[in-house]
LUMVEX-607148 format. One line per field, with one value per atom (N, C-alpha, C): chain; atom name; residue number from 1; x, y, z. Coordinates in steps of 0.05 Angstrom, whole numbers, plus 5000, padded with zeros to 4 digits. Atoms other than C-alpha are relative to their C-alpha. Example, Ala and Ser with C-alpha at 12.3 -4.5 7.8 and 13.67 -1.06 7.14 Angstrom:
2
guvo: c(A A A A A A)
numar: c(N CA C N CA C)
setor: c(1 1 1 2 2 2)
x: c(5018 5246 5018 4984 5273 4985)
y: c(4976 4910 5024 4976 4979 5022)
z: c(5000 5156 5000 4999 5143 5014)
END
This chain:
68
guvo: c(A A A A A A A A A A A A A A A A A A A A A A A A A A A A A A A A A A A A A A A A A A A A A A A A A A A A A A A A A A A A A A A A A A A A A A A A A A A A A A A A A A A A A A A A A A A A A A A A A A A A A A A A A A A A A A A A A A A A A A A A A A A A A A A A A A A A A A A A A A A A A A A A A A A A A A A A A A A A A A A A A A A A A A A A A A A A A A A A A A A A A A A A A A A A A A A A A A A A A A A A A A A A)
numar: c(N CA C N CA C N CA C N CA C N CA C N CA C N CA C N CA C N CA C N CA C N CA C N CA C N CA C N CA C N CA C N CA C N CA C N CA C N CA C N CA C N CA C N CA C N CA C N CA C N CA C N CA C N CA C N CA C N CA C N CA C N CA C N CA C N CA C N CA C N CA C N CA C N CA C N CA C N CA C N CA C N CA C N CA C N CA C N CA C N CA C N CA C N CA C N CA C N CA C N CA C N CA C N CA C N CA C N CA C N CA C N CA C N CA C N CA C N CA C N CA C N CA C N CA C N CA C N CA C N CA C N CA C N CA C N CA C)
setor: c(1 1 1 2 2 2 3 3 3 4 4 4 5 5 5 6 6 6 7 7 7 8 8 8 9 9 9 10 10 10 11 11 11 12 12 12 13 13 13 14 14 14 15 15 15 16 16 16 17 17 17 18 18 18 19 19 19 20 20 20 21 21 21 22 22 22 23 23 23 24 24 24 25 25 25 26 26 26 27 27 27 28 28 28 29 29 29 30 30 30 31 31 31 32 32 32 33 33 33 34 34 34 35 35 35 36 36 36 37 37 37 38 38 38 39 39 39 40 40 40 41 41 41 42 42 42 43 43 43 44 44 44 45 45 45 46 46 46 47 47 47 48 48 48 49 49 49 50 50 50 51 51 51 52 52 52 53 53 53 54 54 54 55 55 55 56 56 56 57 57 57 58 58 58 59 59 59 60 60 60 61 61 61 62 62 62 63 63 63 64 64 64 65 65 65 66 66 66 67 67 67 68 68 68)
x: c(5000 5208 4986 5009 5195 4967 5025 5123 5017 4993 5167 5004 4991 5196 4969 5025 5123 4989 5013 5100 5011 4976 5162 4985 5008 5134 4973 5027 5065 4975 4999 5044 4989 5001 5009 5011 4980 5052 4990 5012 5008 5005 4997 5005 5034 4978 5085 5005 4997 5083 4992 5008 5041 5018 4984 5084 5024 4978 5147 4997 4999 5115 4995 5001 5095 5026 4971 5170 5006 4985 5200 4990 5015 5146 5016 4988 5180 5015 4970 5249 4999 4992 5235 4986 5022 5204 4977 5033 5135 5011 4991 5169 5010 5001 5193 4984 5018 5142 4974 5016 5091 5014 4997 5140 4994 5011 5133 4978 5018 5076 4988 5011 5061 5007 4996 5103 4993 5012 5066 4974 5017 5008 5002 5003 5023 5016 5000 5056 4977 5017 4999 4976 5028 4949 5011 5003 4978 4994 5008 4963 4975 5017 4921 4971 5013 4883 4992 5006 4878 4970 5020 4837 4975 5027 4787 4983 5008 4778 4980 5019 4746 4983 5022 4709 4979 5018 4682 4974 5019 4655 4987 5016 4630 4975 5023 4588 4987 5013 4570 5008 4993 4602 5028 4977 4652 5024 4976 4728 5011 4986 4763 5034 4977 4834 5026 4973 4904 5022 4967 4955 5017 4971 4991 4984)
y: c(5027 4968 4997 5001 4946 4976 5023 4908 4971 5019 4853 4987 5002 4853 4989 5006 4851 4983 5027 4800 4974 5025 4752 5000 5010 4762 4987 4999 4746 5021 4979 4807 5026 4970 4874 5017 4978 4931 5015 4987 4957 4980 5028 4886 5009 5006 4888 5025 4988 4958 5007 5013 4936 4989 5014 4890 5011 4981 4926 5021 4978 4985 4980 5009 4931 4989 5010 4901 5025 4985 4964 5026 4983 4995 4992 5012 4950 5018 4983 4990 5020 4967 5059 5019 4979 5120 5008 4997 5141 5022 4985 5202 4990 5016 5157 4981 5020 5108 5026 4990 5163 5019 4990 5193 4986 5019 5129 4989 5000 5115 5019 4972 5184 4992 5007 5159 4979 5022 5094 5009 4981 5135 5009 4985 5179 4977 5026 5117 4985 5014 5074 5021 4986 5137 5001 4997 5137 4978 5030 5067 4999 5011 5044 4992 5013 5005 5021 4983 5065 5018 4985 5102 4974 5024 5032 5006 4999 5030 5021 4982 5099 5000 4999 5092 4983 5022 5026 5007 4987 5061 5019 4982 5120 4984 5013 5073 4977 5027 5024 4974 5040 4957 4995 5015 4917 5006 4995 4935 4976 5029 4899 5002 4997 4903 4982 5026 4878 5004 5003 4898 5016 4973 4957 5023)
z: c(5008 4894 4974 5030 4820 5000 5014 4793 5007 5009 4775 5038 4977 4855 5022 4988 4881 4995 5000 4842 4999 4988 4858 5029 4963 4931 4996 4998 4914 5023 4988 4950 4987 5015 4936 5011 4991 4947 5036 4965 5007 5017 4986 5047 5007 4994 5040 5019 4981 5061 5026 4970 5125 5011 4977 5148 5008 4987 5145 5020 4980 5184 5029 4970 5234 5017 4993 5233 5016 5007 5232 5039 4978 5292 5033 4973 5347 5011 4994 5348 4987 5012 5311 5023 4976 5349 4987 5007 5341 4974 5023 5293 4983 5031 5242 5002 5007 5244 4983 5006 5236 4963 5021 5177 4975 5024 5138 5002 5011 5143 4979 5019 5113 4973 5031 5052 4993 5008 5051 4985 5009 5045 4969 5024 4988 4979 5028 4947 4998 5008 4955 4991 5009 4943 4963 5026 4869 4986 5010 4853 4981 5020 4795 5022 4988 4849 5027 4970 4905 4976 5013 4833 4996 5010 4820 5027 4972 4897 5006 4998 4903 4975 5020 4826 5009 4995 4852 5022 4981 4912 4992 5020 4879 4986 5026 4827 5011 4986 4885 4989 5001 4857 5018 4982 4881 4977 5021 4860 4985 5002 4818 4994 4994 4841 4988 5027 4791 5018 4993 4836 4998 5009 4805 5010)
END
C-alpha cells in the first residue's frame, strides 16, 4: 500500500495492519495468520518510525513519530 493510500485512511501503516490481521484472524488458520503476521513484522520493522522508536529509547526521550 502507497504513503499517499495510508494517509487517505488517516491511519499509520501498522494500526491498518492490526486490524486486518484481526479481520482476517476470524476465518484463516493459525498457519497463515502466524505467516502474516511475520510479514507485518518485517514491513513495519523497516519503517522510518520502527528506527526513531528504538533511537528514542536508546536516548531515553519520547519518540517523535511522522508516519512513514
Amino acid at each position: 500500500m502507497s504513503m499517499s493510500t495510508q494517509l487517505l485512511l488517516g491511519e499509520m501503516y501498522d494500526d491498518l495492519l492490526h486490524k486486518v490481521m484481526l479481520d482476517r484472524g476470524q476465518e484463516a488458520s493459525l498457519d497463515t495468520m502466524l505467516n502474516f503476521e511475520t510479514e507485518a513484522l518485517v514491513q513495519t520493522a523497516m519503517t522510518r518510525d520502527n528506527l526513531e522508536g528504538t533511537r528514542a529509547f536508546f536516548e531515553k526521550r519520547e519518540p517523535m513519530f511522522t508516519g512513514e
